[in-house]
PDB file of N, CA, C and O in Angstrom:
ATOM      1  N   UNK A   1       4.411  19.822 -12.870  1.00  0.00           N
ATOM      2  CA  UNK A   1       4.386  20.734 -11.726  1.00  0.00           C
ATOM      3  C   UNK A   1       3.437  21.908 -11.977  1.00  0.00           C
ATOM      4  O   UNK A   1       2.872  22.409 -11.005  1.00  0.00           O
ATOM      5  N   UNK A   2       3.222  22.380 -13.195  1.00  0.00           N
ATOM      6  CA  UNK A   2       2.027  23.444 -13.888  1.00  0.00           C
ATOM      7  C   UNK A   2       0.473  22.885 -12.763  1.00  0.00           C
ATOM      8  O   UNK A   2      -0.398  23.603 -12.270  1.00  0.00           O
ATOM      9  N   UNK A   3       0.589  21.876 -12.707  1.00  0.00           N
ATOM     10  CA  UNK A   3      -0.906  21.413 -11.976  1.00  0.00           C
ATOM     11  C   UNK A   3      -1.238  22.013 -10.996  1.00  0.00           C
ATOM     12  O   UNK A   3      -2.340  22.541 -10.848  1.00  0.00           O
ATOM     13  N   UNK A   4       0.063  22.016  -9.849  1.00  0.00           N
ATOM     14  CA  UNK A   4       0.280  22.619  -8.531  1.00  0.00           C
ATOM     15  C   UNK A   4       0.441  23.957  -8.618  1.00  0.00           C
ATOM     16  O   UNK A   4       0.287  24.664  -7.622  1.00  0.00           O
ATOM     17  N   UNK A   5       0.763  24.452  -9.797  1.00  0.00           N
ATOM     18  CA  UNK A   5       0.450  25.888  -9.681  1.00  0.00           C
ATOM     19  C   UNK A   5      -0.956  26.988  -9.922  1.00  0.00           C
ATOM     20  O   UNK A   5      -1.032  28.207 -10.081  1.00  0.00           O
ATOM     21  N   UNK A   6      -2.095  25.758  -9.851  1.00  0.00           N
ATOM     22  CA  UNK A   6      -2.680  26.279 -10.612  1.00  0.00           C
ATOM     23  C   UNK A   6      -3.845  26.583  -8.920  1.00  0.00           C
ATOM     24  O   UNK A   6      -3.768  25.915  -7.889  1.00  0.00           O
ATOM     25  N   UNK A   7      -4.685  27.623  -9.148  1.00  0.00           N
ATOM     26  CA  UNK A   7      -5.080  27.893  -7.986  1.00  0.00           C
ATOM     27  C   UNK A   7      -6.093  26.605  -7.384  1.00  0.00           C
ATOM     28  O   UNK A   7      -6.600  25.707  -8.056  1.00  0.00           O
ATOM     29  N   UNK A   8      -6.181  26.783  -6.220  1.00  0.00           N
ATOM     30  CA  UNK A   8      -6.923  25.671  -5.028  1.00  0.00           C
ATOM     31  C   UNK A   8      -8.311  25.977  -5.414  1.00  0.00           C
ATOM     32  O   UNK A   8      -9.196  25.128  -5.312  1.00  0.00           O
ATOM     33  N   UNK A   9      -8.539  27.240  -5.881  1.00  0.00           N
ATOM     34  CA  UNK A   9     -10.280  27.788  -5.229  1.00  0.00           C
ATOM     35  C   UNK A   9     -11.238  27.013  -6.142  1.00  0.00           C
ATOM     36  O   UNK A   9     -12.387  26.998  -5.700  1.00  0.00           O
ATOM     37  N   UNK A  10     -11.047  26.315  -7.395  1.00  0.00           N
ATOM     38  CA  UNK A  10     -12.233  25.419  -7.914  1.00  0.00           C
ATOM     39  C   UNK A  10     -12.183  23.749  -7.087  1.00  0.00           C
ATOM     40  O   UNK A  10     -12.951  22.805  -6.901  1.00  0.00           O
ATOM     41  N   UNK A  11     -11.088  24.046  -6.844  1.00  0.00           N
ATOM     42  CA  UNK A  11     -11.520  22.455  -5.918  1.00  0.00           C
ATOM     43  C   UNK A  11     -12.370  22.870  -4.221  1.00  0.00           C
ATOM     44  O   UNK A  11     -13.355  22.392  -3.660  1.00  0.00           O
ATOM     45  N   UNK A  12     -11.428  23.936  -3.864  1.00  0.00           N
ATOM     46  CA  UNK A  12     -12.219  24.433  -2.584  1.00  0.00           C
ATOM     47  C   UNK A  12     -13.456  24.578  -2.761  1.00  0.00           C
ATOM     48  O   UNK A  12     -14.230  24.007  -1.993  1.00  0.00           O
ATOM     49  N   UNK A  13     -13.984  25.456  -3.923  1.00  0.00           N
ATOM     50  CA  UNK A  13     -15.429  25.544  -3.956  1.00  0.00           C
ATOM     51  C   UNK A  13     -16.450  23.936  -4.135  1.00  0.00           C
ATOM     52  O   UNK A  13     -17.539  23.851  -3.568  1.00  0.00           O
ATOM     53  N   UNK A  14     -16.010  23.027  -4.804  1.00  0.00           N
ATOM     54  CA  UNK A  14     -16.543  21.820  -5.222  1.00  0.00           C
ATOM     55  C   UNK A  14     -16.673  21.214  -3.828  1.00  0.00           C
ATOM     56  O   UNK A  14     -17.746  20.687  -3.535  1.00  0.00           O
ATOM     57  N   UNK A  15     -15.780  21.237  -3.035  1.00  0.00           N
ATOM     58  CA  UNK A  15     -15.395  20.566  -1.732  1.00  0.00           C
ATOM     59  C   UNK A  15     -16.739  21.503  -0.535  1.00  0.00           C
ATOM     60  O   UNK A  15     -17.222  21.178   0.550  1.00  0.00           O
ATOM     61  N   UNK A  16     -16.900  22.494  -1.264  1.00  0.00           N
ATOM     62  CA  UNK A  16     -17.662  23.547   0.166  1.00  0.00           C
ATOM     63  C   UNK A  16     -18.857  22.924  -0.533  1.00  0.00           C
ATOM     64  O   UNK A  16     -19.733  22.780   0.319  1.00  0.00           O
ATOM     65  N   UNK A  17     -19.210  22.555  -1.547  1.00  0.00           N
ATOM     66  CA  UNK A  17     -20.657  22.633  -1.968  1.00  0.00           C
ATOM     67  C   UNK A  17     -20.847  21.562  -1.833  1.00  0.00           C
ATOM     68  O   UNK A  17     -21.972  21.227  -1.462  1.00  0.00           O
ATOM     69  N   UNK A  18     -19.668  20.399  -2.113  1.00  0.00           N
ATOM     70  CA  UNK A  18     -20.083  18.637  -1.315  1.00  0.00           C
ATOM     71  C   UNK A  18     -20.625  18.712  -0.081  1.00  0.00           C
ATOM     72  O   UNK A  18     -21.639  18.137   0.314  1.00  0.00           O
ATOM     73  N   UNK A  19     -19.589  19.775   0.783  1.00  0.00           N
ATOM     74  CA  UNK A  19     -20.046  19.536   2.212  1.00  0.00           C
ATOM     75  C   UNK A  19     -21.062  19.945   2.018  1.00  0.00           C
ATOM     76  O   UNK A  19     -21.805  18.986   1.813  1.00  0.00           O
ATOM     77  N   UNK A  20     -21.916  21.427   1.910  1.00  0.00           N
ATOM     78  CA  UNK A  20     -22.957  21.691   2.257  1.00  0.00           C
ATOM     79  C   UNK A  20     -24.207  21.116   1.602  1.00  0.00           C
ATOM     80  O   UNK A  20     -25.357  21.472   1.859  1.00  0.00           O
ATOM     81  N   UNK A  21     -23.787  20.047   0.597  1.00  0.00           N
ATOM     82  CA  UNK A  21     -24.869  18.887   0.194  1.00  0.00           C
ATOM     83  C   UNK A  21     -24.922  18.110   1.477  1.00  0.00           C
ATOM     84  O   UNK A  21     -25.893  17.875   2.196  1.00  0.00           O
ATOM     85  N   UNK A  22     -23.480  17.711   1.622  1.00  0.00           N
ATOM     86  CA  UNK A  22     -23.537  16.287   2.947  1.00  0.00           C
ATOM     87  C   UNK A  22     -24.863  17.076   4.324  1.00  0.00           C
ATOM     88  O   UNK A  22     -25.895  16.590   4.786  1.00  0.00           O
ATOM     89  N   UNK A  23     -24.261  18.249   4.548  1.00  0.00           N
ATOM     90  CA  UNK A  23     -24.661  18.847   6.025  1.00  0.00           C
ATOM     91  C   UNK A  23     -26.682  18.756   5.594  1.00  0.00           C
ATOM     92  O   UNK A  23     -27.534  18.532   6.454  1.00  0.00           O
ATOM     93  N   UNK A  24     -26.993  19.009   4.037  1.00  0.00           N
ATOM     94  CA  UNK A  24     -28.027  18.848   3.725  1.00  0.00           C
ATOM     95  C   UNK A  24     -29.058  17.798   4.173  1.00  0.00           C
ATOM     96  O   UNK A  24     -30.208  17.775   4.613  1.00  0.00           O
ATOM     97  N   UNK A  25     -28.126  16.982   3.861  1.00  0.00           N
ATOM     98  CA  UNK A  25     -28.804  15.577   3.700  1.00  0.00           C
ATOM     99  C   UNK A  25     -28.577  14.752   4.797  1.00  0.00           C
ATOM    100  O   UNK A  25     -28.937  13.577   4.871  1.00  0.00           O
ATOM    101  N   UNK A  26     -27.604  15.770   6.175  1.00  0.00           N
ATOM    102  CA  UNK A  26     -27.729  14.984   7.230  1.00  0.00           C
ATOM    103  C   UNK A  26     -28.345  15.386   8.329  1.00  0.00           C
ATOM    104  O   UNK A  26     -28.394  14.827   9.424  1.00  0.00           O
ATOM    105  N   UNK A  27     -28.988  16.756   7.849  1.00  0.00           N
ATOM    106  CA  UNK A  27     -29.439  17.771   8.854  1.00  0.00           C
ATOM    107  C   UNK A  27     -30.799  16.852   9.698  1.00  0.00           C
ATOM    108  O   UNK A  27     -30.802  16.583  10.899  1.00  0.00           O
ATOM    109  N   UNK A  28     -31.863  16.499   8.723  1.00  0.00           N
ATOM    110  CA  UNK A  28     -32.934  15.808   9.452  1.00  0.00           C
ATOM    111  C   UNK A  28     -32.786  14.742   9.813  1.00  0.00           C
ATOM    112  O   UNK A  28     -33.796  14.340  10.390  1.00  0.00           O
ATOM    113  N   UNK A  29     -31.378  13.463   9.738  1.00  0.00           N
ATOM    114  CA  UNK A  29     -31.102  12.374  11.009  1.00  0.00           C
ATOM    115  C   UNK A  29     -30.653  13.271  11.701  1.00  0.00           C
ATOM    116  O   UNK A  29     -31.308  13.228  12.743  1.00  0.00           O
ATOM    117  N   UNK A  30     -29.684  14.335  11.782  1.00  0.00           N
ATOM    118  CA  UNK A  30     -29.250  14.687  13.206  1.00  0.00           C
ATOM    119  C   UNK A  30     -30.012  15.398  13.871  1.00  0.00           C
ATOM    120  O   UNK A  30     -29.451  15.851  14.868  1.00  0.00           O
ATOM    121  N   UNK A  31     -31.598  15.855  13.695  1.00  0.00           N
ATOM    122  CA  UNK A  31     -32.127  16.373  14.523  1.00  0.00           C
ATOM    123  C   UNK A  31     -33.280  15.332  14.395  1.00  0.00           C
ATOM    124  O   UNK A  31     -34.383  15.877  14.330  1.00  0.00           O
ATOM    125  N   UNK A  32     -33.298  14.271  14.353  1.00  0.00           N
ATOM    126  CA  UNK A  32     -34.078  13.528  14.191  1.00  0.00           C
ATOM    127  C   UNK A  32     -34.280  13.227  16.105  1.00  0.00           C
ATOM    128  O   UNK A  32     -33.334  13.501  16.843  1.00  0.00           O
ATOM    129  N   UNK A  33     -35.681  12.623  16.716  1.00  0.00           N
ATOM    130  CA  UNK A  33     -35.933  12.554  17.932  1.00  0.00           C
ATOM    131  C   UNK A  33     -35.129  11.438  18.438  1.00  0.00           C
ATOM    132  O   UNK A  33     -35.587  10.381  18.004  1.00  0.00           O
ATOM    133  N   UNK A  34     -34.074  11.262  19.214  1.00  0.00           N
ATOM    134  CA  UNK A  34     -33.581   9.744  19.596  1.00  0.00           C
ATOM    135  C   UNK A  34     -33.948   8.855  20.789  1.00  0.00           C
ATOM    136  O   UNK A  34     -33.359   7.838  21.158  1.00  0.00           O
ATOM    137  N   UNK A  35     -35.234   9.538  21.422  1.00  0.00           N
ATOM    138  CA  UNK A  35     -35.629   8.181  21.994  1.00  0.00           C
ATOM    139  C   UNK A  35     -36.400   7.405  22.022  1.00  0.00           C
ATOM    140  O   UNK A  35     -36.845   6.900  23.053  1.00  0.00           O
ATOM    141  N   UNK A  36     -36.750   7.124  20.826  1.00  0.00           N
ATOM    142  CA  UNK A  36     -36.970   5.527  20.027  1.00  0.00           C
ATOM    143  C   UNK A  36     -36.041   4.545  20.023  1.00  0.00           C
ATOM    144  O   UNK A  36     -36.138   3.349  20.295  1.00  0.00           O
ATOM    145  N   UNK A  37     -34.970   5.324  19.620  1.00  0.00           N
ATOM    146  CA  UNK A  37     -33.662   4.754  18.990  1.00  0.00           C
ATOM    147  C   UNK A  37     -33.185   4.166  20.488  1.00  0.00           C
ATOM    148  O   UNK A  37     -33.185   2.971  20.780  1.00  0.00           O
ATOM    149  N   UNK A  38     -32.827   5.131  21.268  1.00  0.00           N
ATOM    150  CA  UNK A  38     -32.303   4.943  22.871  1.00  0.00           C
ATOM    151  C   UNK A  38     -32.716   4.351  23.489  1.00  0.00           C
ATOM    152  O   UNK A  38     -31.947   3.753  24.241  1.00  0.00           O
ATOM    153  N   UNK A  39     -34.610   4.014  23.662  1.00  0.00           N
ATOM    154  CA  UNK A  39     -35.210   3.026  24.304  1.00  0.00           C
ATOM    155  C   UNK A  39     -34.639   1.768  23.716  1.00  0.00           C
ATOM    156  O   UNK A  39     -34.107   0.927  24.442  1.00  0.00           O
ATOM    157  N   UNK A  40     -34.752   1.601  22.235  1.00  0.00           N
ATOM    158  CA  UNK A  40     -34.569   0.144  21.282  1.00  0.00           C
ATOM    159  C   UNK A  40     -33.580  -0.028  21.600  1.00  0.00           C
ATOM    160  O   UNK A  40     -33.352  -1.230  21.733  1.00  0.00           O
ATOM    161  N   UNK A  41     -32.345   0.931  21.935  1.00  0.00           N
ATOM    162  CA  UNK A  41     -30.818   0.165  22.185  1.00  0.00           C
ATOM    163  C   UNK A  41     -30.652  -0.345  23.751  1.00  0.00           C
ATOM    164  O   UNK A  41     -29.639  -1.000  23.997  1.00  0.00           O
ATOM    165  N   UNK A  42     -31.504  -0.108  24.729  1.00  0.00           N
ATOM    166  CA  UNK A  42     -31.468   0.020  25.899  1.00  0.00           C
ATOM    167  C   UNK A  42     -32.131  -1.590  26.160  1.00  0.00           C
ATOM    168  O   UNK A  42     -31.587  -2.511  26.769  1.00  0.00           O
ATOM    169  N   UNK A  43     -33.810  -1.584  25.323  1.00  0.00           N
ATOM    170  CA  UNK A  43     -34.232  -3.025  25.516  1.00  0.00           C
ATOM    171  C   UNK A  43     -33.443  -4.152  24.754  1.00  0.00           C
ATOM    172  O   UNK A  43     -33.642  -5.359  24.890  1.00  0.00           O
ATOM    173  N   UNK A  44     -32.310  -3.429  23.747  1.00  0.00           N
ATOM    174  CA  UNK A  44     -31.213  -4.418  23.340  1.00  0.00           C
ATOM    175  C   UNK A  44     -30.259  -5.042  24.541  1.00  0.00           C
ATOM    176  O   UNK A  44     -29.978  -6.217  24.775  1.00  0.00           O
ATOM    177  N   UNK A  45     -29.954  -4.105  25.060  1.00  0.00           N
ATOM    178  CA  UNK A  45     -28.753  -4.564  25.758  1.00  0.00           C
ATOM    179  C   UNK A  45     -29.103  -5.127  26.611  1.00  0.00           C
ATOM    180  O   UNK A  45     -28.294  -5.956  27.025  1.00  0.00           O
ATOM    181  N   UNK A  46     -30.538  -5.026  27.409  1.00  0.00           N
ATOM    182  CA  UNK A  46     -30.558  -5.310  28.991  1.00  0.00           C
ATOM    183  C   UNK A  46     -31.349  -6.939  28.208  1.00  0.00           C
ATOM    184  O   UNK A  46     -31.740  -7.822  28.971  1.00  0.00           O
ATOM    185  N   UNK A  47     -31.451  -7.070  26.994  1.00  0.00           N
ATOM    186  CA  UNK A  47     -31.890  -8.577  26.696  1.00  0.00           C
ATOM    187  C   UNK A  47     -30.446  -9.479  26.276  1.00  0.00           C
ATOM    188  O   UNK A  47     -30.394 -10.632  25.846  1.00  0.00           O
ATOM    189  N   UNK A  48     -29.298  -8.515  26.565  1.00  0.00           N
ATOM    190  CA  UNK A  48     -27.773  -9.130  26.220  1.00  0.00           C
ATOM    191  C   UNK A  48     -27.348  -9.352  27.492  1.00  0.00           C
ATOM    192  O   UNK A  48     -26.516 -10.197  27.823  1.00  0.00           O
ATOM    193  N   UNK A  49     -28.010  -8.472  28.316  1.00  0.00           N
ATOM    194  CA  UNK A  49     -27.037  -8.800  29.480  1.00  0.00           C
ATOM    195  C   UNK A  49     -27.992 -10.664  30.188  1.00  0.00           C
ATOM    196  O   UNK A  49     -27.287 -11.521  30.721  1.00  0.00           O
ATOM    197  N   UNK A  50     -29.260 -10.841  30.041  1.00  0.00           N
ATOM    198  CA  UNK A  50     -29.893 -12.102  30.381  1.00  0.00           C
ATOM    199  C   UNK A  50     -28.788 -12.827  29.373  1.00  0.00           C
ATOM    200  O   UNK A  50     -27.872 -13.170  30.120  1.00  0.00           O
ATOM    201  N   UNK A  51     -28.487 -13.187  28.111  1.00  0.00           N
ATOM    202  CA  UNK A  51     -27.816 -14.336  27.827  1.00  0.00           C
ATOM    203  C   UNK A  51     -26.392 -14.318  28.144  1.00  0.00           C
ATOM    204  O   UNK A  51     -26.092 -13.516  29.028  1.00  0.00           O
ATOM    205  N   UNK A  52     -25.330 -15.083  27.586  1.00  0.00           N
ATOM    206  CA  UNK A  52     -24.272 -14.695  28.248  1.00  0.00           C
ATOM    207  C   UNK A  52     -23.454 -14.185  26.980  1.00  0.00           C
ATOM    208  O   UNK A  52     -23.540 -14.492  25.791  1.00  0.00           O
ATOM    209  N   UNK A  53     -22.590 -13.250  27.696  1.00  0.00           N
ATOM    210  CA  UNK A  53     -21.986 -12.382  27.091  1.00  0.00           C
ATOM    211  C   UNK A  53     -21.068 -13.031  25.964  1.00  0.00           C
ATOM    212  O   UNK A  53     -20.607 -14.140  26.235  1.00  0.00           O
ATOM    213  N   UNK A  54     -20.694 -12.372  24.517  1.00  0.00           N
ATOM    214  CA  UNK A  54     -20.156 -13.249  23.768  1.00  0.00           C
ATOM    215  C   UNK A  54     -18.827 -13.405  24.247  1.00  0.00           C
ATOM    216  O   UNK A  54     -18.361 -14.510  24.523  1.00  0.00           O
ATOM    217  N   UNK A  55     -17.999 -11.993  24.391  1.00  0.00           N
ATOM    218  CA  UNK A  55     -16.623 -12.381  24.679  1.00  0.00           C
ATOM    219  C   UNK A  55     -16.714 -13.189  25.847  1.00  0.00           C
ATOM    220  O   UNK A  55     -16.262 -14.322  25.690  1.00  0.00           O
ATOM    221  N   UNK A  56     -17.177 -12.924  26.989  1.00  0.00           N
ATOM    222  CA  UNK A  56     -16.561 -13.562  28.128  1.00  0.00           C
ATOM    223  C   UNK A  56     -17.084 -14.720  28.517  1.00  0.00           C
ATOM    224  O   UNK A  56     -16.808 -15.130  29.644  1.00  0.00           O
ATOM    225  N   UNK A  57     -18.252 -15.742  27.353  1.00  0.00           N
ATOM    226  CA  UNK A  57     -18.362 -16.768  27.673  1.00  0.00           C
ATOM    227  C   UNK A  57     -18.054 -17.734  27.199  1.00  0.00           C
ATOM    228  O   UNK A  57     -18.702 -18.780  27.156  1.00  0.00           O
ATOM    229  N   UNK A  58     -16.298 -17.361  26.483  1.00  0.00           N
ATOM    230  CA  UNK A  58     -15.789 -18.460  26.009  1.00  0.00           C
ATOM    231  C   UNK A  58     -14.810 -19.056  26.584  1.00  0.00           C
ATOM    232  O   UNK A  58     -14.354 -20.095  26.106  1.00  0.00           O
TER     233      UNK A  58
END
């Protein structure tokens, strides 16, 4: 039970500095331009909707 008494703030800090690695390393996909991405998913689908659909053409 000594474990649980022992203070939070070195794990809190390890945990703030993971995140602000993660937010690092995700900052330039999330501002990355998405319509490349949006066109490519768009000429995906409308070439899904010509064949037939998986669920409903069984």
């Amino acid at each position: 039970m000594s474990s649980l008494r022992k203070s939070p703030l070195p794990t809190l800090q390890s945990l703030s500095s993971s995140f602000s690695d993660l937010s690092t390393i995700l900052q330039p996909l999330l501002s990355h331009n998405y319509e490349q991405l949006n066109a490519a998913l768009q000429a995906n689908s409308s070439n899904a909707r010509k064949t037939e659909d998986e669920l409903h053409g069984r």
